[in-house]
N, C-alpha and C positions, 0 to 999 in steps of 0.2 A: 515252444513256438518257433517255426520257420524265419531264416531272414533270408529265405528265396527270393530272388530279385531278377526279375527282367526287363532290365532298359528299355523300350525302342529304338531300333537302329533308325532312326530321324533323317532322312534324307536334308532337310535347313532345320536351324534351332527351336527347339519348341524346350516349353516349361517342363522342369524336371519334375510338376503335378501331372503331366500329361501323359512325357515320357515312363513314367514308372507308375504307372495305371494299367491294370491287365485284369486276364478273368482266371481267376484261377479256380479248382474243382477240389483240391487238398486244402480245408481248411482246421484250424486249431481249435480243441475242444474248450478254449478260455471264453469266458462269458466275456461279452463287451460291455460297459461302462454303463451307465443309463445316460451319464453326459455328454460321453462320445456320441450314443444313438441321439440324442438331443441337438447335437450340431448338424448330425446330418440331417436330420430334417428340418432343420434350421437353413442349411445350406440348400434345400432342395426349394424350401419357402420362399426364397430369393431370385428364383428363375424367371425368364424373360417369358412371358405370355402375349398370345393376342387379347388386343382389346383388356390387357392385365385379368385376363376369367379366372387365370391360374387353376384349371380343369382337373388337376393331380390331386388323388388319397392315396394314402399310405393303407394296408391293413399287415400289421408285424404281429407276426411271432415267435417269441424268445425259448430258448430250454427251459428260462423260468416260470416259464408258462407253459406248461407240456400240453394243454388241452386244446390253446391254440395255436402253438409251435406246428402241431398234426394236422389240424384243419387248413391250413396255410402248408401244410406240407404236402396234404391229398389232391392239391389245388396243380400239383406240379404235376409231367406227366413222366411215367415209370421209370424211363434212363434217366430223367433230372434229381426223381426222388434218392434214386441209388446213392447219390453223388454227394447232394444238396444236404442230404441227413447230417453229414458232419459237420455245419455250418450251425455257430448258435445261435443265428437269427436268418428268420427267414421270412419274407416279404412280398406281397400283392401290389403291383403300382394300376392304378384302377382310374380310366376319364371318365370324365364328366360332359355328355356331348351335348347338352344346350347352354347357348350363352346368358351367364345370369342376368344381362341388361333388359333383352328382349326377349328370350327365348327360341330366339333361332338355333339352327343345325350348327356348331363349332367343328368345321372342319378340321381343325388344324388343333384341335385337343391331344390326339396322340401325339402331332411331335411337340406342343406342349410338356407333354406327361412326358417324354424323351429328354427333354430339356433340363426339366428336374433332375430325373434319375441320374443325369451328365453331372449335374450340382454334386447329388450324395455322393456319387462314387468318385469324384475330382476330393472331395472332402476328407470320406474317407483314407486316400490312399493321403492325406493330410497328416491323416490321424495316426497313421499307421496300419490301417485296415484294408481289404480290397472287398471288392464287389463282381460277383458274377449275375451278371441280365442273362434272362433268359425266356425266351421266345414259347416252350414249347410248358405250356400249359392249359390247363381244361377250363375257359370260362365260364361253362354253364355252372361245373361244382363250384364254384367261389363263389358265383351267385346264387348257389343254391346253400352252401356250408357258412356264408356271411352275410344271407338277406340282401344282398347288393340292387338295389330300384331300376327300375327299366330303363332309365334314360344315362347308365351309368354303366361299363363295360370295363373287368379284369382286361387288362394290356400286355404286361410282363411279369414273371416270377425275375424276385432278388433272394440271392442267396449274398452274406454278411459275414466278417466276422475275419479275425487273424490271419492272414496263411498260414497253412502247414504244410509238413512233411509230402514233397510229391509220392516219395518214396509208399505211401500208404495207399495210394487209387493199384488197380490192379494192372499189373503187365500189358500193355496193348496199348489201342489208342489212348485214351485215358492218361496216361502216365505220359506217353510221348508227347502228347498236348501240352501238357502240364511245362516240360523238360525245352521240347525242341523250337528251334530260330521262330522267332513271331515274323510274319510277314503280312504285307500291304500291298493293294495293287500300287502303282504309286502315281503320283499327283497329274501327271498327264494322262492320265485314263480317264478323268472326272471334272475337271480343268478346263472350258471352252472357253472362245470368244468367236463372234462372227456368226457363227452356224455353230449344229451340232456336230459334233467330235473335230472342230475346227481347235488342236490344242493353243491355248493362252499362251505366248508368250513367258509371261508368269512364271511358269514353271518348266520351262522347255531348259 
C-alpha cells in the first residue's frame, strides 16, 4: 500500500480532511473493509438536501463480487476503465429527479448527488481511503446493465479503495497527474460581490 500524499498548497487554512483529499488513478489491490465501505455511505446519507429529498443511490461494485464489479465497470467509458480496474471498489452515484413530496422536476438533484459524494470521499480520505469522481461515463449502459427507472439518471463513476503505487500507471500523463503540483485557479476567479467578476473583498 502507498502512503503517497498530496497536500494542498491552501492559500488560507482549510481542514487537513480537505487538504489531503485528491483523485488519485494508482490504486492498491487491498480489498476495503465492508465497515469502512459502510461509513461511507453512512457519511454520504448525512448530506444536506433540498427540501431533505436526499435524491442519491449508491450502485457498488467490489472484486468480491466480480459479476458486478464489471457491470459497474462497463458503466465507465474506455480511458476510465483502463485506470479505474485497479480500484476494488467501484461505483455508480445515480439522482433521482422527482421530488418525493409532490412529484415535481428536483432541479438541484445533481448538486444534491455532488453533495453526497463530497460526504464519501471527505470520509474516506478519513479512513484512509481516497476517491476518484469521474465525469466520463456511459448513462444509457447503466440504465440498461442495472434496470435504472426513467425518472432516475447515472450522474458520476466512483472509483474507491487504497492509494497505490503511482509508479504503476504508465509513463505520460497518467503518471504525471498522479506525481505533479496540484493546482487551483484561486479564490478571486469565483469570489464576487456587487456585480459579476466584481472580486469580493473577501479574498482579495
Amino acid at each position: 500500500m502507498s502512503n503517497h500524499k498530496r497536500p494542498a498548497p491552501a492559500a488560507a487554512p482549510i481542514h487537513d480532511l480537505i487538504g489531503h483529499r485528491w483523485s488519485p488513478r494508482a490504486f492498491d489491490s487491498r480489498p476495503v473493509e465492508p465497515e469502512k465501505l459502510r461509513s461511507l455511505f453512512e457519511a454520504a446519507r448525512w448530506a444536506a438536501s433540498s427540501y431533505n429529498a436526499q435524491p442519491w443511490y449508491f450502485i457498488v461494485g467490489t472484486t468480491d463480487d466480480p459479476e458486478n464489479y464489471k457491470k459497474v465497470l462497463e458503466c465507465f467509458v474506455e480511458f476510465n476503465q483502463g485506470w479505474a480496474k485497479s480500484a476494488p471498489v467501484v461505483v455508480l452515484s445515480v439522482a433521482g429527479h422527482k421530488m418525493p413530496h409532490d412529484g415535481s422536476q428536483n432541479r438541484h438533484a445533481f448538486h444534491d448527488v455532488g453533495q453526497a459524494a463530497a460526504n464519501l470521499a471527505l470520509q474516506a480520505t478519513a479512513l484512509g481511503l481516497q476517491v476518484h469522481q469521474m465525469a466520463g461515463i456511459i448513462p444509457d449502459k447503466a440504465r440498461q446493465n442495472f434496470s435504472i427507472p426513467a425518472d432516475f439518471e447515472a450522474v458520476a463513476g466512483i472509483a474507491l479503495g487504497y492509494p497505490g503505487d503511482p509508479m504503476t500507471l504508465p509513463e505520460g500523463r497518467l503518471r504525471d497527474q498522479e506525481t505533479g503540483a496540484r493546482q487551483r485557479k484561486p479564490a478571486s476567479d469565483f469570489v464576487f460581490t456587487g456585480k459579476w467578476g466584481q472580486v469580493s473583498p473577501i479574498v482579495k
